[in-house]
BATORZA-833958 format. One record per residue (C-alpha): x, y, z; residue in one letter. Coordinates in Angstrom, 1 decimal, decimal comma. Layout:
<sites>
SITE|X|Y|Z|a
...
</sites>
This chain:
<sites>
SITE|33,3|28,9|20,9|x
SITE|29,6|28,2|21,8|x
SITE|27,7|25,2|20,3|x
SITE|24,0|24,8|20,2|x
SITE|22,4|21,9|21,7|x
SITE|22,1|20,3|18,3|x
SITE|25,7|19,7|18,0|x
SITE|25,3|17,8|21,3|x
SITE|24,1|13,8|21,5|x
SITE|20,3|13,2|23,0|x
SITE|20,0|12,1|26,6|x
SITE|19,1|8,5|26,7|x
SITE|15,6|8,3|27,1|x
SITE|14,7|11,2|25,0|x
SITE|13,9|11,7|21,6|x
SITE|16,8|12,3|19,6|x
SITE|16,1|15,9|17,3|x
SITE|19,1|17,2|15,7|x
SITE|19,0|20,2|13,3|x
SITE|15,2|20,6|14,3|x
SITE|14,5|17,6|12,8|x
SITE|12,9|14,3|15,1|x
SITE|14,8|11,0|14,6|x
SITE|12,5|8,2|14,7|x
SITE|12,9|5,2|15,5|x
SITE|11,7|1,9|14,1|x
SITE|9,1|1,1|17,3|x
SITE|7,8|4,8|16,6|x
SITE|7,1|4,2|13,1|x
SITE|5,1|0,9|13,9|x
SITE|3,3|2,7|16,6|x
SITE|2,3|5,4|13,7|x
SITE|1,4|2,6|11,6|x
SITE|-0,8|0,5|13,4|x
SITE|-2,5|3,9|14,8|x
SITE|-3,3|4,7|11,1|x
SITE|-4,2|1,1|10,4|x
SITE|-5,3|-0,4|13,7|x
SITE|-6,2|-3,9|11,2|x
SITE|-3,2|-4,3|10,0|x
SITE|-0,1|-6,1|11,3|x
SITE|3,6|-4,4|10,8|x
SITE|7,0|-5,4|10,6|x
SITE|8,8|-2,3|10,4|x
SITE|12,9|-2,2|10,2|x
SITE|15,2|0,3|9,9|x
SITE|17,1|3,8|12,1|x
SITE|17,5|7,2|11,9|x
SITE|15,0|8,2|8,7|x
SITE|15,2|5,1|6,6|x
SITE|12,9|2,3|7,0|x
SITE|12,0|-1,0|5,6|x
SITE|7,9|-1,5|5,9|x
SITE|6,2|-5,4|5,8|x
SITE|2,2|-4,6|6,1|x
SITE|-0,3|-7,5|6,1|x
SITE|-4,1|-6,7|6,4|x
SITE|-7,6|-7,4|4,8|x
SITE|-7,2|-3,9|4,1|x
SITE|-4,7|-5,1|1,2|x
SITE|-7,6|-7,4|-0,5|x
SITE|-7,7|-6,7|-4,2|x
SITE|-6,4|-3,4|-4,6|x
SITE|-3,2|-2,1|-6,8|x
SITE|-0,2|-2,1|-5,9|x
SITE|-0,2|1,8|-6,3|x
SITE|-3,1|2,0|-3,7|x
SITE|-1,8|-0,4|-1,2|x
SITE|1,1|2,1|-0,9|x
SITE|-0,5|5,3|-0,6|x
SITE|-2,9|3,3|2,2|x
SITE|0,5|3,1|4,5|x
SITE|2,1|6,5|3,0|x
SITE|-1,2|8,4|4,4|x
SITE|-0,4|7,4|7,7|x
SITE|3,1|8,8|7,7|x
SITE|2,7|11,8|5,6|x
SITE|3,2|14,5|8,3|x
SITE|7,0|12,8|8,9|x
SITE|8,0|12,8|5,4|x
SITE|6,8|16,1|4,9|x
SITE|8,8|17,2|7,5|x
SITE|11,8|15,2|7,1|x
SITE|11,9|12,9|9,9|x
SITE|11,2|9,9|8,0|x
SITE|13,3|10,3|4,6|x
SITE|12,7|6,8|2,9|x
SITE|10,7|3,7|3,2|x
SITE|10,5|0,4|1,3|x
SITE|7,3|-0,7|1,4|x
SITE|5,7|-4,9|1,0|x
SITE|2,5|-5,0|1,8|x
SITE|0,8|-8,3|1,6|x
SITE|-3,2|-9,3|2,1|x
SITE|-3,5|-12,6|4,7|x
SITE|-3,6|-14,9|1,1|x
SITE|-0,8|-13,3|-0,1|x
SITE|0,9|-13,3|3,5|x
SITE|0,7|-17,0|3,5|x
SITE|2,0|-17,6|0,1|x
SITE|4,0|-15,3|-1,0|x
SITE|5,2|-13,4|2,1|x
SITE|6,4|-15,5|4,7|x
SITE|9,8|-16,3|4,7|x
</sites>
C-alpha cells in the first residue's frame, strides 16, 4: 500500500504541512505579529493551530474592544483563511492598561 508524504512526520527542521495545510508554530505567529505591528510587543502561546495572543502597544490607546481585535486579526488573516491558524484568544492591552490591569 503506498502512502503520500502527508501520512509521514516532518523532518526536524522543516515546516510541518500535513493535509496541505502549514502548522505553525507559536514563534511564527509572533514573527507575523510584530511584522504587522512592528509597535507592538507580543506574548503569543500555543501549537499546532490554536493560540493564545497577549498584545500591548500605543496602538491599543482608546479604541473598542471590537477594533483592538480586528487590529491583530488583519495581520493574520491570510492563515485563518487558509486554515493554518484555526483559533486564537486574544488580550490586548495599551501600556496603562498593561501596567494595571495586565501584568501578572
Amino acid at each position: 500500500m503506498w502512502c503520500s508524504a502527508d501520512n509521514y512526520p516532518p523532518i526536524v527542521g522543516s515546516p510541518a504541512i500535513y493535509s496541505g495545510v502549514k502548522i505553525m508554530d507559536a514563534a511564527t505567529v509572533k514573527v507575523l505579529l510584530q511584522t504587522h505591528m512592528d509597535d507592538c510587543e507580543f506574548v503569543v502561546q500555543g501549537e499546532g493551530n490554536h493560540y493564545d495572543i497577549t498584545a500591548i502597544g500605543a496602538v491599543f490607546e482608546g479604541l473598542r474592544p471590537v477594533k483592538k481585535q480586528q487590529l491583530v486579526y488583519a495581520a493574520l488573516s491570510d492563515h485563518i483563511a487558509d486554515g493554518s491558524i484555526h483559533a486564537v484568544n486574544i488580550r490586548t492591552f495599551s501600556p496603562a492598561e498593561w501596567q494595571t490591569q495586565g501584568q501578572p
